[in-house]
ROFIFI-917857 format. One record per residue: chain; residue in one letter; residue number from 1; z, x, y of N, C-alpha, C in turn. Coordinates in steps of 0.05 Angstrom, whole numbers. Atoms other than C-alpha are relative to their C-alpha. Example, Ala and Ser with C-alpha at 12.3 -4.5 7.8 and 13.67 -1.06 7.14 Angstrom:
2
SITE   c   r     k       nz       nx       ny      caz      cax      cay       cz       cx       cy
SITE   A   a     1        0       18      -24      156      246      -90        0       18       24
SITE   A   s     2       -1      -16      -24      143      273      -21       14      -15       22
END
This chain:
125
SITE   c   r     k       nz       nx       ny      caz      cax      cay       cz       cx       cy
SITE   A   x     1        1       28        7      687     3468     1178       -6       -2      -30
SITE   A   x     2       -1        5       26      663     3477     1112        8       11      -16
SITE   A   x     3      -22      -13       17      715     3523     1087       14      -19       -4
SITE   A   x     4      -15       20       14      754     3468     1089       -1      -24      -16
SITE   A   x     5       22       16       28      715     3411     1056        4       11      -23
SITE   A   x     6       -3      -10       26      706     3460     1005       35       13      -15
SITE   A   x     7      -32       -2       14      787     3471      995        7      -21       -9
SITE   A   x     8       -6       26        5      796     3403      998      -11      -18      -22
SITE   A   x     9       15        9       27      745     3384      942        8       10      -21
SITE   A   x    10      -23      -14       22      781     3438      902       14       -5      -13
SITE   A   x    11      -31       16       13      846     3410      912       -8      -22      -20
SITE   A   x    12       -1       25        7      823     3344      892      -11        6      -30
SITE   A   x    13       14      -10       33      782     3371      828       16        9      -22
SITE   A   x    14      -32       -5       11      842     3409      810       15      -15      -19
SITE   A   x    15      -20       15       10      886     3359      804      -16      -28      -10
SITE   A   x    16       11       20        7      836     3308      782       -5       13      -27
SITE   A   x    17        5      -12       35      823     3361      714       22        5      -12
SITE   A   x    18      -19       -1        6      898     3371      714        8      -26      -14
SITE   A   x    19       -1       32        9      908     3296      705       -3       -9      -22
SITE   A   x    20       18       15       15      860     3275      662       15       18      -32
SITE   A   x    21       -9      -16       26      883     3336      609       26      -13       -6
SITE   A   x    22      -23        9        3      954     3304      615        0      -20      -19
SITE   A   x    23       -4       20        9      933     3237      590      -15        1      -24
SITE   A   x    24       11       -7       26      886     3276      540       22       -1      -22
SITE   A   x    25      -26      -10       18      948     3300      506       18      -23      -12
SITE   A   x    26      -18       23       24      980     3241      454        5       10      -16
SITE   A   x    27      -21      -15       21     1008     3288      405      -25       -9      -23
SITE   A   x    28        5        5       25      995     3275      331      -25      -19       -8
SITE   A   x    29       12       20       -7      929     3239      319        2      -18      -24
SITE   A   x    30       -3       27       13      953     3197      262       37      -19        7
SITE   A   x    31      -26       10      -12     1019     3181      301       -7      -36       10
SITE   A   x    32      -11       26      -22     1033     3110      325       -2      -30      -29
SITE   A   x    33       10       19       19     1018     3037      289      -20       -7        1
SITE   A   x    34       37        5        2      954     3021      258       14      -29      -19
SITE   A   x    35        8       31        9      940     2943      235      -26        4      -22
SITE   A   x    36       19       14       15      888     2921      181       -4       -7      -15
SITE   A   x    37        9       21       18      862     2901      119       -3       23      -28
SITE   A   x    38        3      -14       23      869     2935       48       -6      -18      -24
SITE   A   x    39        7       18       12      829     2882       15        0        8      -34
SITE   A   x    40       -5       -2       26      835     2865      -57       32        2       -8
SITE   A   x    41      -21       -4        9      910     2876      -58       17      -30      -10
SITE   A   x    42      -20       33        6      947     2813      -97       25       23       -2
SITE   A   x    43      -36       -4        5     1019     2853      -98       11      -10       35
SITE   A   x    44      -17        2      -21     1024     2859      -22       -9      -19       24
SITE   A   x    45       15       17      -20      964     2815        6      -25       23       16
SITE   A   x    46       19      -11       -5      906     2838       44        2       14       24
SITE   A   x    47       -7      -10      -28      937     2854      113       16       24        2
SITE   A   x    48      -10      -26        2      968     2923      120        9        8       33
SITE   A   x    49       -2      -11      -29     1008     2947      180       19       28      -14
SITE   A   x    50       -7      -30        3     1024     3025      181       14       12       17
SITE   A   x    51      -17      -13      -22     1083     3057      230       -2       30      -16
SITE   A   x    52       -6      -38        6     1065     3141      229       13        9       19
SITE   A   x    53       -8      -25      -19     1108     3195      265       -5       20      -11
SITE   A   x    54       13      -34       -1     1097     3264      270       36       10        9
SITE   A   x    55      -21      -19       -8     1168     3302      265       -3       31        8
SITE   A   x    56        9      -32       -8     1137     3374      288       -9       12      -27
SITE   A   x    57       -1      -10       22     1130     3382      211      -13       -6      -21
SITE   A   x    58       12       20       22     1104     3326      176       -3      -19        9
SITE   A   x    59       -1       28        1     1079     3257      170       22      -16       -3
SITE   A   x    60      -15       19       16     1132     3205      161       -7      -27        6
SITE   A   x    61       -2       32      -16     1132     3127      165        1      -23      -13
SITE   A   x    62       -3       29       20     1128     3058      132      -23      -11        0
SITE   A   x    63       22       20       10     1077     3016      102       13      -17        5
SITE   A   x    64      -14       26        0     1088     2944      120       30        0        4
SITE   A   x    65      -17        3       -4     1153     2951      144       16      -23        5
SITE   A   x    66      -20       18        2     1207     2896      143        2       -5      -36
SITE   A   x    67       -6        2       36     1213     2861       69      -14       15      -17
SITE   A   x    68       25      -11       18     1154     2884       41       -5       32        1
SITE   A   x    69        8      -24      -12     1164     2958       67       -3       27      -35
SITE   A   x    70       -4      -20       13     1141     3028       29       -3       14       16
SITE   A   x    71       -7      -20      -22     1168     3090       52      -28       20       -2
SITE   A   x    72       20      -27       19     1105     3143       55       12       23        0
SITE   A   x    73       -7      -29       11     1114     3194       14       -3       29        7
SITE   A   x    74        5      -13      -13     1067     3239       32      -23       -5       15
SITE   A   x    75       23        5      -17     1014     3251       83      -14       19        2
SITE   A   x    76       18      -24        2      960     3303       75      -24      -10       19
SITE   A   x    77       22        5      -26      912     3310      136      -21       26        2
SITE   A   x    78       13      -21       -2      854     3357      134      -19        5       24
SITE   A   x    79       18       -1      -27      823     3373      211      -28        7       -4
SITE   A   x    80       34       -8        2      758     3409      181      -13      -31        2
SITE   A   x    81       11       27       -1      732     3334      168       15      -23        1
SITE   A   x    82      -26       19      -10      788     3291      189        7      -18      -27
SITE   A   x    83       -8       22       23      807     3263      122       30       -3       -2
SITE   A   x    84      -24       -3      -14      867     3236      113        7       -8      -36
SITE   A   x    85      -10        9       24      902     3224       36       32      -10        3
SITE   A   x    86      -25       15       -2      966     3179       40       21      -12      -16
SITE   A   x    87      -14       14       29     1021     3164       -9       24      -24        5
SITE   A   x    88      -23       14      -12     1079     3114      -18       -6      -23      -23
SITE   A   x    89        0       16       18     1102     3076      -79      -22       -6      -21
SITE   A   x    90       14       -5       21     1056     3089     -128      -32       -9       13
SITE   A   x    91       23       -3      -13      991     3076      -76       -6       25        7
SITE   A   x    92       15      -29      -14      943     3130      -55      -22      -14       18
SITE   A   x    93       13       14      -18      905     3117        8      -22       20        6
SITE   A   x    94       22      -17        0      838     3160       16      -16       -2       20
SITE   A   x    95       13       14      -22      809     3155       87      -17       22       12
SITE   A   x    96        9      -19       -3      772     3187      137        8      -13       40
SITE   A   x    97      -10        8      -25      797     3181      215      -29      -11       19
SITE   A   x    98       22        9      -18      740     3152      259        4      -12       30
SITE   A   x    99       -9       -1      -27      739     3158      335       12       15        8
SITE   A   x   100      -31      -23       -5      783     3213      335       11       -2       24
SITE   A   x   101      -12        0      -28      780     3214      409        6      -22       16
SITE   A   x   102        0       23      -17      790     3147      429       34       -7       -8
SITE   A   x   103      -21        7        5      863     3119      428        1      -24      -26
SITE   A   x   104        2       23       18      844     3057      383      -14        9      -19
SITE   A   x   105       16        1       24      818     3096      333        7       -7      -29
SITE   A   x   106        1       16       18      810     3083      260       -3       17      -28
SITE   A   x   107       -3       -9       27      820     3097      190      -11      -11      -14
SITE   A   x   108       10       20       15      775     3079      136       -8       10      -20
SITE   A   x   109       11      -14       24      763     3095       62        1      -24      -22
SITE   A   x   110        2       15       19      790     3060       -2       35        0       -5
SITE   A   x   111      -26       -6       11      862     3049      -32       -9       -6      -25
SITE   A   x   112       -5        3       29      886     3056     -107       27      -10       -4
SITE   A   x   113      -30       -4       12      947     3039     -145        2      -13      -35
SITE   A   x   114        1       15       15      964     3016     -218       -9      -33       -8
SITE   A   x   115       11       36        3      946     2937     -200      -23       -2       21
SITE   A   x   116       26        7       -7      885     2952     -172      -13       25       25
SITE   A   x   117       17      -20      -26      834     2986     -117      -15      -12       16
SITE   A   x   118       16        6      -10      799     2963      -60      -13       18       33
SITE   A   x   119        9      -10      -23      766     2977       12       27        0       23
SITE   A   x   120      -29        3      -17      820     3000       68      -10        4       32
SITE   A   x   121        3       -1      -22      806     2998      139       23       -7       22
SITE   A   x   122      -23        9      -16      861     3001      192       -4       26       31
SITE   A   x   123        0       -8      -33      862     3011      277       16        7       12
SITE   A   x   124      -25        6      -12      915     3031      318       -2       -7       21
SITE   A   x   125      -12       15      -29      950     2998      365        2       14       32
END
């Protein structure tokens, strides 16, 4: 009787650690769109939306995409302390990932560019 119980708790444990690892796994952790606020900016405004992919190789993606879009340039990501440095049209974006493990996590440092610098914070979606 309780050989089987104990197969059956198995199974279920099993496939309940199998699972869970599955939905661990979201690839790239600066992949997807992040929303927020890169205050101080008079060129593009204060609101900032960010589309990243992950080609197996690199960063790619758009700042503000539609009229207002810049392509990023590059994307430098360092895992020892999750920092993240971001380029694209003469901005540099200087962050640091927060939440790592949560899906809605978050980016937050400072941006620069010739017309100015302020505080950058952005979530993803």
């Amino acid at each position: 009787m309780y050989k089987g119980l104990i197969k059956g708790l198995s199974v279920i444990i099993g496939v309940a650690f199998l699972s869970s690892g599955a939905l661990a796994q979201e690839g790239h952790p600066l992949k997807g769109s992040w929303i927020g606020e890169w205050s101080g900016n008079t060129t593009h405004g204060d609101f900032v939306l960010i589309v990243m992919d992950w080609n197996g190789e690199e960063v790619t993606g758009m700042i503000n995409p539609g009229t207002d879009n810049m392509e990023i340039e590059s994307v430098e990501l360092d895992p020892t302390d999750w920092s993240v440095v971001i380029s694209a049209d003469g901005y540099t974006i200087d962050a640091m990932i927060e939440n790592l493990e949560l899906p809605s996590r978050a980016l937050s440092g400072s941006w620069r560019s010739s017309n100015g610098r302020g505080d950058f914070e952005i979530v993803r979606q």
